[in-house]
N, C-alpha and C positions, 0 to 999 in steps of 0.2 A: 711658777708664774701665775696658776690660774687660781691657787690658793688667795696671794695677794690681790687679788681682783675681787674675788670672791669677799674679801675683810672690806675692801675699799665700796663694796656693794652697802657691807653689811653698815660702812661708818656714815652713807647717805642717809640713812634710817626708811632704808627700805626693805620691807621686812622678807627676809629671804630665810631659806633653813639646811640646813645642812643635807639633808635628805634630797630636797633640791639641785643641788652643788653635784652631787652624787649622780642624780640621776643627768646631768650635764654633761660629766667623765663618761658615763657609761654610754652617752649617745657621740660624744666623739671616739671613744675607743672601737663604736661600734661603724664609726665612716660613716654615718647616714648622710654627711654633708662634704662638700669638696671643702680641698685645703683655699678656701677665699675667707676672708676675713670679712667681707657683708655677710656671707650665709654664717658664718660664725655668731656674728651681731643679731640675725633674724634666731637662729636656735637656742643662744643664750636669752633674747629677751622674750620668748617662746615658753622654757624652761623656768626663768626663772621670777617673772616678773606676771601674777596672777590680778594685777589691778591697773587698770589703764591711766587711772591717778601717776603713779611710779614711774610709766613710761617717758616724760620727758625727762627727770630727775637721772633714770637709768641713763639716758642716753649721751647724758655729760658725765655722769663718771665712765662709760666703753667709751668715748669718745679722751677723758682728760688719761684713761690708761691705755689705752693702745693706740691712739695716733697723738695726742697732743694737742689735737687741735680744739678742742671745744673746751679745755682749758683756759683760753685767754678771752672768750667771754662768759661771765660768771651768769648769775643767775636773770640779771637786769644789766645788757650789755652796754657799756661806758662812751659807746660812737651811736652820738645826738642822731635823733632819724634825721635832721633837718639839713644836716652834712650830707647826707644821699640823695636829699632830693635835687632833683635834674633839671638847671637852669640855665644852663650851656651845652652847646656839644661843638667842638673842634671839627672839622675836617682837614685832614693830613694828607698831602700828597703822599703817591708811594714812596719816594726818595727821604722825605721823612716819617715815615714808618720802618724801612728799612735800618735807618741811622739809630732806632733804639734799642738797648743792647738788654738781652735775658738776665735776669739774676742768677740763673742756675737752679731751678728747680725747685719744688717746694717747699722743702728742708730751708733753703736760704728763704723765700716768702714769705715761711712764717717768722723765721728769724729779725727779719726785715720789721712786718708787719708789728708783731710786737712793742718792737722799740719805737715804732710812730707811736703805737698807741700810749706808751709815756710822754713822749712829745708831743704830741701835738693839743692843742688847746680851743681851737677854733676853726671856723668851716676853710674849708678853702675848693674852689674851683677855676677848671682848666689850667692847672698845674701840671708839673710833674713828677712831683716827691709827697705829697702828705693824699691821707684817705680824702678823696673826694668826690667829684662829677664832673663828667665831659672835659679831661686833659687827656696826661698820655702818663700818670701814674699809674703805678701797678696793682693799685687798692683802691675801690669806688666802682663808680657803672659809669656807663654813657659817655665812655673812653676809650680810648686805645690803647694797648701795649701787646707786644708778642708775648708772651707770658704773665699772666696777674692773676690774679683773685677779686671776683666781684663781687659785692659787698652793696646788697641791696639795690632796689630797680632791678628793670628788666635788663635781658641783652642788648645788647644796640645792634648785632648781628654780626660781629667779627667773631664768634667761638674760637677768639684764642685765649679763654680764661681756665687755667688748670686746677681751678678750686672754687666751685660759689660757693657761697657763705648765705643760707638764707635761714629764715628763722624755721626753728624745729617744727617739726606737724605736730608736737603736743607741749609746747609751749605754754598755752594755755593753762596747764593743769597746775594750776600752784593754787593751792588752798583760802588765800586771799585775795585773787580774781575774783570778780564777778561773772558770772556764767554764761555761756551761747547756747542754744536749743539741745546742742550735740551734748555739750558736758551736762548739763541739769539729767537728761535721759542718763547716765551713766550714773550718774549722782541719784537718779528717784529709783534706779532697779535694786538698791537697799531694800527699798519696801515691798518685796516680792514674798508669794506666798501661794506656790505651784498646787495644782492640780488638775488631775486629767478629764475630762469631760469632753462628750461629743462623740460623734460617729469614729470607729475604727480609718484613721488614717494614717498613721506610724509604723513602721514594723517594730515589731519586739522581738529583737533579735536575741535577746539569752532566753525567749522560749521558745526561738523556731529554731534554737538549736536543741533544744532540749525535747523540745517535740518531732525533729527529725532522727534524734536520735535514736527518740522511744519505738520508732516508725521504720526501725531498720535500715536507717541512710534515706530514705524517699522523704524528701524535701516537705516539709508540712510547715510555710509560712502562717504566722501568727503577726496579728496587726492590734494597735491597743492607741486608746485618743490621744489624742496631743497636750502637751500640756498646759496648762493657761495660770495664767496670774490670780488669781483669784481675792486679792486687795481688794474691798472699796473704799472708794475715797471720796470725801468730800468736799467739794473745793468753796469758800469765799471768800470774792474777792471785792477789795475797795477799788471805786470808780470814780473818775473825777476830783477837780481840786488839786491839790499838793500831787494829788499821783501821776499827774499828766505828766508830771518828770520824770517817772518809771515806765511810760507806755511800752517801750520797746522792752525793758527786761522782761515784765508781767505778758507781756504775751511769748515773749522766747520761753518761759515757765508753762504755762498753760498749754503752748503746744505742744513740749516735751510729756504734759502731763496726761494729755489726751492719748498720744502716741502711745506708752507707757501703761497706762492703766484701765482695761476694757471696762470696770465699772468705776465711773465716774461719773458723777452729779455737780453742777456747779451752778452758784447764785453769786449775785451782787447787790453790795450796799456801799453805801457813802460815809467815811468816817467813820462810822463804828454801828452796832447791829442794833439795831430797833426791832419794831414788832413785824414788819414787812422785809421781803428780800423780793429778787425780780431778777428772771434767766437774758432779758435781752434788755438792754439800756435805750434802744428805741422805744420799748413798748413800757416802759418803767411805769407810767405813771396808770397804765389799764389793765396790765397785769402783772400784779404784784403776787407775792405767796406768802402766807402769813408765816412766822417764824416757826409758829408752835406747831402748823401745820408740819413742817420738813422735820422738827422732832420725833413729832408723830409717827411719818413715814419713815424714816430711813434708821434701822435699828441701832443696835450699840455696835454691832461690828465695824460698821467704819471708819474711817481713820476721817481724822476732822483737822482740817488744815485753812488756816487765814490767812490771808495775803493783802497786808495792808502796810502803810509810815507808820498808823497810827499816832500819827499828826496832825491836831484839831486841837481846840480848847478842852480842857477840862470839864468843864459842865457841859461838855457832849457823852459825857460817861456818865459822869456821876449824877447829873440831876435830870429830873423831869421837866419834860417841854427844851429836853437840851438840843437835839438834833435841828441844823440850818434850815431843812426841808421841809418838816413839819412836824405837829404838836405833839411829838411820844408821850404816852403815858406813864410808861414806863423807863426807868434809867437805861443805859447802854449796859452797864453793868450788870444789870440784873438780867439781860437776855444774854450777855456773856456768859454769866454763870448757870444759865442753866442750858446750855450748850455745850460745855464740857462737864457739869454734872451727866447728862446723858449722851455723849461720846468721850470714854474714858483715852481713850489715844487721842493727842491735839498737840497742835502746834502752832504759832504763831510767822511765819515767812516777813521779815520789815526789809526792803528795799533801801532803806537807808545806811549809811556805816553806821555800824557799831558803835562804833568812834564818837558817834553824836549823841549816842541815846540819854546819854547820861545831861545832858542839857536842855532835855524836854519835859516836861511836864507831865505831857501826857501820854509819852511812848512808857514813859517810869511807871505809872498808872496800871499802864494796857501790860507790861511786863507782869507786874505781880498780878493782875488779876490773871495770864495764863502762866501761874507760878513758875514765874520764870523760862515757861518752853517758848524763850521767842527766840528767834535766831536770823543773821543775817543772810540773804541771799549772794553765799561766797560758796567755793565748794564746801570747804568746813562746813559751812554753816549749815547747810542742806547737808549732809552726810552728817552729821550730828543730829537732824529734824528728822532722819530717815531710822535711824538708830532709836530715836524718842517715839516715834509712832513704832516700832516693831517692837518695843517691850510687852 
């Protein structure tokens, strides 16, 4: 049984090992957990799932092999949110709530449920037979029935539902989302790169065994620093303009980034990089930092990361006097390029789909000039920009 589970893991392309598998048997042979099938579900995705990316993928294939139920919605479920939302609510005397008869338990529910969801086509509400809102069908919310399944919204407060259906706690995690603060931190700890430093506050425990042992059993704790990230990063970001449609992801990035990476530097410019960059957009125009100055400071080790649409005209790159702001001397391009001449890790972050680049002018431009490391703000695409900075 747990062989074919184990194939049906491996056929989600989630990358599992046999070694894994192994050590799964030897922690149920070994009873560490009751015979409950959640605590089975918590040890197997414990054991065998090392990337929290995998976690929602995991939990529709334990779920489509041992209960069934998360089988019947695939990956991008087929019942319209707009059918759950809650724009009636019936109230029922007792004598009709009494008069509604059980299906028989959840076996028949899902059976039930299923076959609506080939039938059915359209919303319906205060019904009693199709998924919907506020009747006395057995599928929907902000209803009643002695036995049902709720299915999106809250309770209305009868807890006589023998199955919610709410959406997975890592749902999120599909490659082609764009990101919330929580997943980008999951996605930036790619670019890690530990060491210890700081005052003794750890124990080091394989040498306070190893020192009490020397010590003839008398306990001789040993303490050793913590570990730390020791990345730096450089953050610029585009401000204003086109990007004002991105406010909300670029700052879900930025806080993730800040959280994430204890040395962190960050500046701002507009459209593309000139001779000036400036750390607070209130104070832009009194204090600025000259570009060459932050070359200057901040050595090669850094990892150098932009966060723009890179979305403007063309002669904001390539020519002089191109920027809206005022009169560069120099092209955009040519502070580009000598930005990733001296930060040899660099990446490009575009908020925009992918999808689109290929119709711009000037994201085409902003592409080859960071040879190609631009990437979108999707998980992929940030676990690929995370991967490109750690080479």
């Amino acid at each position: 049984m747990l062989i074919q589970f184990f194939l049906r893991v491996k056929e989600a392309k989630i990358p599992v090992s046999v070694r894994e598998f192994l050590t799964l048997l030897d922690a149920l042979q070994a009873n560490i957990i009751n015979p409950s099938i959640d605590e089975f579900y918590q040890l197997a995705r414990i054991v065998l799932i090392k990337d929290e990316q995998y976690f929602d993928r995991f939990d529709q294939v334990f779920g489509a092999y041992f209960r069934g139920v998360e089988y019947l919605i695939s990956l991008q479920p087929n019942i319209p949110i707009e059918w759950l939302e809650k724009n009636l609510r019936r109230y029922l005397s007792d004598e009709e709530k009494n008069a509604l008869e059980k299906l028989g338990g959840v076996n028949a529910l899902m059976n039930r449920l299923e076959e609506l969801m080939k039938e059915q086509h359209e919303r319906h509400a205060g019904g009693n037979k199709w998924i919907g809102t506020g009747g006395t069908s057995p599928f929907g919310n902000n209803g009643y029935h002695p036995e049902g399944i709720r299915i999106g919204g809250k309770s209305a407060g009868n807890r006589t539902a023998i199955k919610v259906w709410e959406a997975r706690q890592y749902k999120d995690y599909d490659g082609s989302l764009e990101l919330g603060t929580r997943n980008i931190k999951v996605a930036l700890r790619r670019l890690r790169r530990f060491a210890r430093e700081g005052s003794n506050l750890e124990l080091d425990l394989g040498n306070t065994i190893q020192a009490t042992a020397a010590n003839a059993g008398m306990l001789d704790i040993k303490m050793r620093p913590e570990r730390h990230n020791q990345v730096k990063v450089l953050l610029l970001m585009d401000v204003g303009g086109s990007m004002d449609d991105h406010i909300k992801k670029i700052e879900e990035l930025f806080s993730a980034a800040k959280a994430e990476f204890k040395h962190l530097e960050h500046f701002y410019f507009h459209n593309c990089v000139y001779e000036h960059l400036w750390r607070s957009n209130r104070r832009q125009r009194n204090q600025m930092t000259a570009t060459q100055e932050i070359i200057n400071k901040y050595g090669s080790d850094y990892k150098l990361i932009f966060v723009g649409d890179a979305t403007m005209s063309p002669y904001e790159i390539l020519g002089e006097h191109g920027s809206v702001e005022y009169e560069n001397k120099e092209t955009g391009a040519a502070w580009i390029n000598r930005l990733i001449d001296h930060f040899p890790h660099f990446a490009w972050l575009n908020p925009e789909p992918a999808s689109v680049w290929q119709y711009r002018q000037s994201i085409d431009i902003m592409h080859n000039l960071m040879k190609s490391h631009m990437y979108p703000v999707t998980l992929n695409g940030l676990d690929s920009a995370m991967r490109q900075l750690s080479k």
